[in-house]
C-alpha positions as CSV (number, residue, x, y, z in Angstrom):
1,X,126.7,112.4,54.3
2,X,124.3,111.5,57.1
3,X,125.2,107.9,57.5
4,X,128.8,109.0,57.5
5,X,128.8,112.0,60.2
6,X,126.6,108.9,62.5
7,X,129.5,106.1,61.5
8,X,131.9,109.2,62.4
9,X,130.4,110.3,65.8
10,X,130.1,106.5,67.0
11,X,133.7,106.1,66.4
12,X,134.9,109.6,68.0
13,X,132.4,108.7,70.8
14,X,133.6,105.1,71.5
15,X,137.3,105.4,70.8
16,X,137.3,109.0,72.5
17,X,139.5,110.7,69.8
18,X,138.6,114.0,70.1
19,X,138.7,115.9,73.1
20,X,138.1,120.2,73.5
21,X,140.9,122.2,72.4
22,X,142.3,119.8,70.1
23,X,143.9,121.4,67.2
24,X,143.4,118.6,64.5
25,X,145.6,118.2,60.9
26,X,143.3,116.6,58.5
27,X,145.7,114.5,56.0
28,X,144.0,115.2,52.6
29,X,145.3,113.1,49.5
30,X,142.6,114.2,47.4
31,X,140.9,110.9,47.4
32,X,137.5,110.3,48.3
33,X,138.3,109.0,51.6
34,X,140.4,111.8,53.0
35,X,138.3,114.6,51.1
36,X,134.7,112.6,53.1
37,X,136.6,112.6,56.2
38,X,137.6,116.3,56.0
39,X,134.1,117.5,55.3
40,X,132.8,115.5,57.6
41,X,134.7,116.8,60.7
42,X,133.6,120.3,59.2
43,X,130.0,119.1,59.4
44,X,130.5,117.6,62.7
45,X,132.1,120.5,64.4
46,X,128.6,121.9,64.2
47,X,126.9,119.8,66.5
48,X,128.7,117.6,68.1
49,X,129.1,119.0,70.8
50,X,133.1,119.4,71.4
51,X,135.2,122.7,70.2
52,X,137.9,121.5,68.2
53,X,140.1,123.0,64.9
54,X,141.1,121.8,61.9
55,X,143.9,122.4,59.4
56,X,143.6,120.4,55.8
57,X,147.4,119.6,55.3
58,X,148.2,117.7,51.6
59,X,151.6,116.5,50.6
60,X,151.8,116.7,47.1
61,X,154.4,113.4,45.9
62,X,154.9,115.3,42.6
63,X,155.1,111.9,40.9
64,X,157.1,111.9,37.1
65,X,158.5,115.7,38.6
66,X,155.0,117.4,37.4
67,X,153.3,119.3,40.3
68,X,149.7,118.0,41.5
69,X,146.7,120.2,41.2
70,X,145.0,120.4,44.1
71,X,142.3,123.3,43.2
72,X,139.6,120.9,44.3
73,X,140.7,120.5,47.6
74,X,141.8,124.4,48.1
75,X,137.8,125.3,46.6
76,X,136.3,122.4,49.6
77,X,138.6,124.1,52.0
78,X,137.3,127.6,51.3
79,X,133.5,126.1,51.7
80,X,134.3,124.6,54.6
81,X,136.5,127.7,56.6
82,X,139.2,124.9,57.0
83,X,143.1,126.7,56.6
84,X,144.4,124.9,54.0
85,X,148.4,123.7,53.6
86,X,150.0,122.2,50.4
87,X,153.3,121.0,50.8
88,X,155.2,119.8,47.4
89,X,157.7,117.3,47.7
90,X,160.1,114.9,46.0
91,X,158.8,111.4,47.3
92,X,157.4,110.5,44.1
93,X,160.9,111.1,42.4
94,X,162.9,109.8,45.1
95,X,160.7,106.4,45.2
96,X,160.5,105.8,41.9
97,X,162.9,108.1,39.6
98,X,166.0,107.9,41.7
99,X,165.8,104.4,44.3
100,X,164.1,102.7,41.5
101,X,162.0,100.7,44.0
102,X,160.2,97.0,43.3
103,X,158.2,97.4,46.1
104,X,157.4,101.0,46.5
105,X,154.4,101.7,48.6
106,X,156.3,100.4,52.3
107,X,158.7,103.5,51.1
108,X,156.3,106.1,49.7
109,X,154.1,105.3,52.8
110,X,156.9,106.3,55.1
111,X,158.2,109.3,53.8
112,X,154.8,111.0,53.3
113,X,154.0,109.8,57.0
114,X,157.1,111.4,58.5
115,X,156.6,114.5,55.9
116,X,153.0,114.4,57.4
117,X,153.8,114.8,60.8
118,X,156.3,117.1,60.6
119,X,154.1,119.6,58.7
120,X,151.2,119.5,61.4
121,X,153.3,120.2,64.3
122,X,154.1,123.3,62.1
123,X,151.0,124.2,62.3
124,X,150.6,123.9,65.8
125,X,148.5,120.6,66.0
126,X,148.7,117.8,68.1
127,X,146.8,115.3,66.4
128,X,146.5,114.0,62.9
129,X,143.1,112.6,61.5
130,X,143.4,109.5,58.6
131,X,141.1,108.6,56.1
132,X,141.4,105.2,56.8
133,X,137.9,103.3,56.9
134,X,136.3,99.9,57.6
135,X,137.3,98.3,54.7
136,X,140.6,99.2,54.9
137,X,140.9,97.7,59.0
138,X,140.2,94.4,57.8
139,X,142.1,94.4,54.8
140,X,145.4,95.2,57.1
141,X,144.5,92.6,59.5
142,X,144.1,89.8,57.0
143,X,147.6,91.6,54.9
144,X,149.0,90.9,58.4
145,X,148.4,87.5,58.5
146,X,148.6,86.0,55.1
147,X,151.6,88.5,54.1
148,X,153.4,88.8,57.3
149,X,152.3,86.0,59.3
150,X,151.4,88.1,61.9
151,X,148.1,89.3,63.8
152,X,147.9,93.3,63.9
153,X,146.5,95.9,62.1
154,X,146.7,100.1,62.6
155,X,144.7,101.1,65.4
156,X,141.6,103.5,66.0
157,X,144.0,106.4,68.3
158,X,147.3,106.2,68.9
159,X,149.9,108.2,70.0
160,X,153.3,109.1,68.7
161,X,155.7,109.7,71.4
162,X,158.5,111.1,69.4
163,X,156.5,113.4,68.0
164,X,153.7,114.1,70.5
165,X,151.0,113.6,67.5
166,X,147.9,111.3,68.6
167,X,146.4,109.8,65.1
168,X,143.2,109.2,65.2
169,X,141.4,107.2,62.6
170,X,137.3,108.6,62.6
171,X,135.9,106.6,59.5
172,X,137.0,103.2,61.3
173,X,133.3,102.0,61.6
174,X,132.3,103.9,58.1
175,X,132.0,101.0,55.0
176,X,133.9,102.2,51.8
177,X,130.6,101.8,50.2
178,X,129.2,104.4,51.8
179,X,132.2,106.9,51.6
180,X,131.3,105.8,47.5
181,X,128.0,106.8,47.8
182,X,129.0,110.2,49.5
183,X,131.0,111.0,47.1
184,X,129.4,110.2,44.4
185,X,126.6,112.0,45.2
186,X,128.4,115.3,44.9
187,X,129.8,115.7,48.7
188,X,133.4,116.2,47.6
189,X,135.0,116.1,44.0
190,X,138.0,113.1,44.0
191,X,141.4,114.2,42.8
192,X,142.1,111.0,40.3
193,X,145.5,109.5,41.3
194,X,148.8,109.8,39.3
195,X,150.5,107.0,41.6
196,X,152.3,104.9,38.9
197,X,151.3,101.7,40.6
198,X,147.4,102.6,41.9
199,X,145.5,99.8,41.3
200,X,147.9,97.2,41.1
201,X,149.3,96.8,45.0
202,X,149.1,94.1,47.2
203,X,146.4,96.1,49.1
204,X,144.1,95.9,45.9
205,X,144.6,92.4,45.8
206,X,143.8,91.7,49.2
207,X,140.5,94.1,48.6
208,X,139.3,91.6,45.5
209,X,140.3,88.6,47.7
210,X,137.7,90.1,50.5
211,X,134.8,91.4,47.3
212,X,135.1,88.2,46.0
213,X,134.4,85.7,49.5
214,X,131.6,88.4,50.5
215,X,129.7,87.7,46.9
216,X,129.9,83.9,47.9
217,X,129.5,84.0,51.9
218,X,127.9,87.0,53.0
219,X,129.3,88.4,55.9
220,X,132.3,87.3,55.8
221,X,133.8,90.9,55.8
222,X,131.6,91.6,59.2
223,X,133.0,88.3,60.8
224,X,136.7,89.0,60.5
225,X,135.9,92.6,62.3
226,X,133.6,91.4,65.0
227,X,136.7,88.9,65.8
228,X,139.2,91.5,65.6
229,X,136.8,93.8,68.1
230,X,136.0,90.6,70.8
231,X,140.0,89.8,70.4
232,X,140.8,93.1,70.7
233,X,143.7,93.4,68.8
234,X,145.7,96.7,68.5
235,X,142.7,98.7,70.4
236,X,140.3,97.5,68.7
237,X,138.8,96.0,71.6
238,X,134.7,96.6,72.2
239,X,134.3,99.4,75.0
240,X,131.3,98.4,76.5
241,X,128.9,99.3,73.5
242,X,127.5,97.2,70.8
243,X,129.1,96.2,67.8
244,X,128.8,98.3,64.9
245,X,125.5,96.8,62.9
246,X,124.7,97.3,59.3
């Protein structure tokens, strides 16, 4: 976990995302990104410096109408003293079972964002911290553009007027190949996913696309990043320190 909690304080440092007094909902899915982001703002909260809470919050999508187990999560919780929520729902029924969808991530993603944010300001937080990593910037930025025809991607902080939620994203600058190794190496135990379409999403292709052109040109992940950073699209701008270096 120590290359992670040093990709994680670089990107709380630079992007400032976490402040004292923050009351923080972690968004846990059970995959190995949100389960290495939880434990490491546990880890974090030890040294860093700034006095902060956390709250683990998981939605469960009950997909095919069978509940989720989550015992994994609820045991890291308990290590870690995080409070632990677990919210069932019906997305997974409503995407697939009853509107049938072709295209059902843009949906799911939706509803378990808005289910997301209602439940932290339930329990009394005023920001929400994603799993989302390195990898994953680049691949929304270059989904942007091919898919959408459009330059964009999700941003480091950002703040949700309508609810009064900042999200913060702390694993921006950490590779998924390191969150991998973490987890692998017994930091967390991954909940496997039941979604009926997990693997096969435009997002996957996009990630084979990027595996693919870094086995043949090396550094060609590193390139589209360092350009999104000097552009400084969507707040990803550099703030006057270094780009990230491998």
């Amino acid at each position: 976990m120590q290359k992670i909690l040093g990709y994680m304080r670089k990107a709380i440092q630079e992007f400032d995302l976490i402040q004292d007094g923050d009351r923080i909902a972690v968004g846990v899915s059970g995959g190995k990104d949100s389960l290495v982001l939880l434990k490491g703002l546990a880890l974090l909260k030890r040294f860093i410096g700034i006095d902060y809470e956390l709250v683990a919050i998981t939605l469960d999508p009950r997909f095919g109408g069978t509940e989720g187990d989550y015992t994994e999560v609820e045991r890291l919780c308990a290590e870690l003293n995080v409070p632990y929520v677990l919210k069932r729902t019906d997305i997974g029924q409503i995407v697939f079972d009853i509107r049938k969808e072709e295209h059902p991530c843009s949906l799911c993603a939706r509803m378990r964002r808005g289910g997301l944010h209602d439940a932290a300001k339930e329990a009394g937080c005023n920001k929400i911290a994603l799993g989302h990593h390195y990898n994953d910037a680049v691949e929304t930025f270059m989904m942007n553009l091919f898919i959408e025809g459009r330059i964009g991607c999700f941003a480091p902080k950002s703040y949700l007027s309508r609810k009064d939620l900042t999200l913060i994203r702390p694993l921006v600058f950490a590779p998924e190949k390191e969150i991998k190794k973490a987890a692998n190496k017994g930091a967390v135990n991954v909940i496997k996913s039941r979604c009926p379409v997990d693997g096969h999403t435009s997002r996957e292709t996009m990630k084979q696309f990027l595996a693919d052109r870094e086995r043949s040109d090396k550094g060609f992940t590193d390139r589209i990043f360092g350009a999104m950073r000097r552009a400084g699209i969507d707040g990803w701008g550099i703030t006057g320190k270094s780009e990230r270096k491998k």
